[in-house]
C-alpha positions as CSV (number, residue, x, y, z in Angstrom):
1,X,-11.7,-16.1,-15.1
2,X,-10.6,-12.5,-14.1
3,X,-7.1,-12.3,-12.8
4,X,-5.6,-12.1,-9.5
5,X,-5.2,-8.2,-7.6
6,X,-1.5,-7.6,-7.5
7,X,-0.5,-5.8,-4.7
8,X,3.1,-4.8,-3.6
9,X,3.5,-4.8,0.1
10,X,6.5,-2.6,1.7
11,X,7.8,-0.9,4.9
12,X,9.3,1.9,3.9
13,X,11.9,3.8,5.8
14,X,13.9,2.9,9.0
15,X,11.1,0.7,11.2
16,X,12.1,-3.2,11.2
17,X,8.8,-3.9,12.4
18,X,7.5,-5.7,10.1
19,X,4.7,-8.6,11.3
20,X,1.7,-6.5,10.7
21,X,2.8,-6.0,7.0
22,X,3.3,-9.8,6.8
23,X,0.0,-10.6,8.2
24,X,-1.7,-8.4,5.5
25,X,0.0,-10.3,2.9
26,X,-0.8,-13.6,4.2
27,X,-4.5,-12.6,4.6
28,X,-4.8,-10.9,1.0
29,X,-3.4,-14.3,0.2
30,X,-5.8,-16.2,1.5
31,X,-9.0,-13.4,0.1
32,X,-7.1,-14.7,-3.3
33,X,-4.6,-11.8,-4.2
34,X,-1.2,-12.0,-6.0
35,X,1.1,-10.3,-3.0
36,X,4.4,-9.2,-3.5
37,X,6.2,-8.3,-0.2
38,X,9.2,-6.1,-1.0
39,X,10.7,-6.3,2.5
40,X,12.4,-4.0,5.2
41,X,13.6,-0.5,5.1
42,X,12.4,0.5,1.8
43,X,12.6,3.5,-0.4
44,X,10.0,5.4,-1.8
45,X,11.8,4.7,-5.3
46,X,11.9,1.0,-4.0
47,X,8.5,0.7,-3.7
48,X,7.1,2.5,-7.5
49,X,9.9,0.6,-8.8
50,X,9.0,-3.1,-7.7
51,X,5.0,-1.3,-8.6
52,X,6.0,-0.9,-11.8
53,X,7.8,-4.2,-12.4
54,X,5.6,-6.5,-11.0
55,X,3.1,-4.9,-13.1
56,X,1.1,-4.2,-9.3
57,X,-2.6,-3.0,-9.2
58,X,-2.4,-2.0,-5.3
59,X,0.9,-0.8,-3.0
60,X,0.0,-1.1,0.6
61,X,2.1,1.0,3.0
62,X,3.0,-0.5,5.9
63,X,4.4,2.6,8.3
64,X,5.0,2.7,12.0
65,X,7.7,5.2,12.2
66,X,5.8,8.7,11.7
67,X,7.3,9.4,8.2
68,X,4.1,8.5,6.4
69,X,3.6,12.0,5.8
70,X,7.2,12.3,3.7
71,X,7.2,8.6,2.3
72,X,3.3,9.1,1.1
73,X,3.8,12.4,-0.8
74,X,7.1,11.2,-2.6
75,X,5.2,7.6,-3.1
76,X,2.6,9.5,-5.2
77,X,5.4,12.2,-6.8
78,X,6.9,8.7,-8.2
79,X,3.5,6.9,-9.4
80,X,2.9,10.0,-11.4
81,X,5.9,10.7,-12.9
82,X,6.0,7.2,-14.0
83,X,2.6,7.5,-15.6
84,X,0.9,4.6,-12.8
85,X,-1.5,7.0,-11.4
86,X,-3.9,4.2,-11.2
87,X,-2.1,2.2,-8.8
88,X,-4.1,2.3,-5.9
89,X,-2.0,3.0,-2.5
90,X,-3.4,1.9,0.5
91,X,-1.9,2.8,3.9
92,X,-1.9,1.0,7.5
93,X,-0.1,2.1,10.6
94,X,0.1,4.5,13.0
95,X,-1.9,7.4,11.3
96,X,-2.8,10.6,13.5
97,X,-6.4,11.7,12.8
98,X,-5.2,14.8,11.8
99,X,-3.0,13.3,8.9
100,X,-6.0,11.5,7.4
101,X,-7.5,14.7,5.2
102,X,-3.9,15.7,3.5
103,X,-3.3,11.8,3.1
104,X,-6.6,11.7,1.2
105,X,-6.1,14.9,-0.9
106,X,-3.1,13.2,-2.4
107,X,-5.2,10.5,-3.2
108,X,-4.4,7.9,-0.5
109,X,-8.5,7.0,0.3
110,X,-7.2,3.5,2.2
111,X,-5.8,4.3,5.6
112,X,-6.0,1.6,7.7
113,X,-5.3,1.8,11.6
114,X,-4.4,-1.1,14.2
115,X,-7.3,-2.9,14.8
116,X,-8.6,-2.6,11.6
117,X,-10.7,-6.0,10.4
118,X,-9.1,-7.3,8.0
119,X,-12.0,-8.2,5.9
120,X,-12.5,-4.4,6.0
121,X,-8.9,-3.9,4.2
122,X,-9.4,-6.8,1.8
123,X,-13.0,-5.1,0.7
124,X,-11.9,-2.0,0.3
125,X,-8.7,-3.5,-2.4
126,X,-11.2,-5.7,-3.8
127,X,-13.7,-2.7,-4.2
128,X,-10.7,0.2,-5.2
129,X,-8.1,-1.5,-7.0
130,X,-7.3,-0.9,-10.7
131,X,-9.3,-2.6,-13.5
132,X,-7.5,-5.3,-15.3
133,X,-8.3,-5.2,-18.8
């Protein structure tokens, strides 16, 4: 039996809104994932943190607010520095098209847009997360 994806769900910065991010959980539930939602408002140090001790193979970003941008870059600064640069960080929101290519360059491949099936989401962790050994 091969274990469970662990992903880390969070909403970074200052938007409360938070049901998309708990519908994502619930439906990487139900595709048979190991989901960890961190909760409201928090930090990018938050977020690797939790990563790191949940022992998490994904971290979906859940950002409304228009700091992906800021909260992305300093997400991946963090994963780096604390040698988890195989966590794969997938990102849904409000993304502007133009975003998309500097969000991928710093190796954020998962951006996912309102509207996005969710079977789409759940392939793409399914296909992209880390290997469990």
């Amino acid at each position: 039996m091969s274990q469970k994806i662990r992903v880390v769900i969070a909403k970074p910065g200052l938007d409360g809104h938070d049901r998309g991010a708990k519908v994502i959980a619930r439906a990487l539930r139900d595709a048979g994932m190991e989901v960890i939602y961190t909760g409201l408002r928090q930090t990018p140090e938050q977020i690797v943190s939790a990563a790191l001790q949940e022992d998490a193979d994904v971290i979906g970003l859940s950002i409304l607010s228009g700091a992906h941008m800021h909260i992305c870059r300093r997400v991946m600064e963090l994963l780096t520095e604390k040698g988890l640069d195989d966590v794969q960080v997938v990102i849904g929101g409000i993304i502007p098209d133009l975003d998309i290519p500097t969000l991928n360059g710093i190796g954020i491949k998962g951006i996912f847009i309102p509207g996005t099936p969710m079977q789409r989401i759940i392939d793409f962790i399914s296909a992209n997360a880390r290997a469990r050994v």
